[in-house]
C-alpha positions, 0 to 999 in steps of 0.5 A: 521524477515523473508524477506517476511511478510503478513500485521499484527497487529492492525495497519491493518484495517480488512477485515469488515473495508476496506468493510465499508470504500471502495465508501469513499477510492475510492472517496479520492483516486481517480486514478492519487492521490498522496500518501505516507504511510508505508509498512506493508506487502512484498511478492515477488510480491509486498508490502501493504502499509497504506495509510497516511490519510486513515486508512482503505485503503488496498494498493498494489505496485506490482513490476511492478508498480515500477521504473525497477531494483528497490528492493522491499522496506521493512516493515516500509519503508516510500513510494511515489507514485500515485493511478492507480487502484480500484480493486472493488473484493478485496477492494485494492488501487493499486499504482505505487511506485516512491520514498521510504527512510528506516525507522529508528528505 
């Protein structure tokens, strides 16, 4: 698998999904929410992590938004962390990472 990979598969709600989805994604997630979910996408900018309890949610832990000398974790890591923003023109949740375990296969 390569390092970096852009979210796919049927476990990724579609674009039409996460529309459909978004005044109730903001209302259960709002900012300073807990959550924990599984990445599902890395880029050198950050991951895209499923959201436990919000199958249609699209979540984004920018590297800025994680604790300072930290890796990225990687696809099917089990995260931690809080909501700090709504980005109305993509429909994303974006989240600040503070904990994260390897998944084990």
């Amino acid at each position: 698998m390569d390092e970096y990979v852009w979210p796919t598969g049927p476990e990724v709600p579609t674009a039409d999904a996460v529309l459909r989805s978004w005044a109730t994604t903001v209302a259960a997630l709002p900012i300073g929410a807990r959550i924990a979910g599984e990445v599902i996408g890395r880029q050198p900018f950050g991951v895209f992590v499923r959201l436990d309890g919000s199958p249609n949610a699209v979540a984004l832990a920018e590297i800025t938004a994680m604790p300072h000398g930290m890796e990225l974790p990687t696809v099917g890591a089990r995260v931690e962390g809080e909501v700090i923003w709504h980005v109305e023109h993509n429909h994303q949740v974006k989240i600040r990472l503070d904990e994260w375990t390897t998944s084990v296969e």
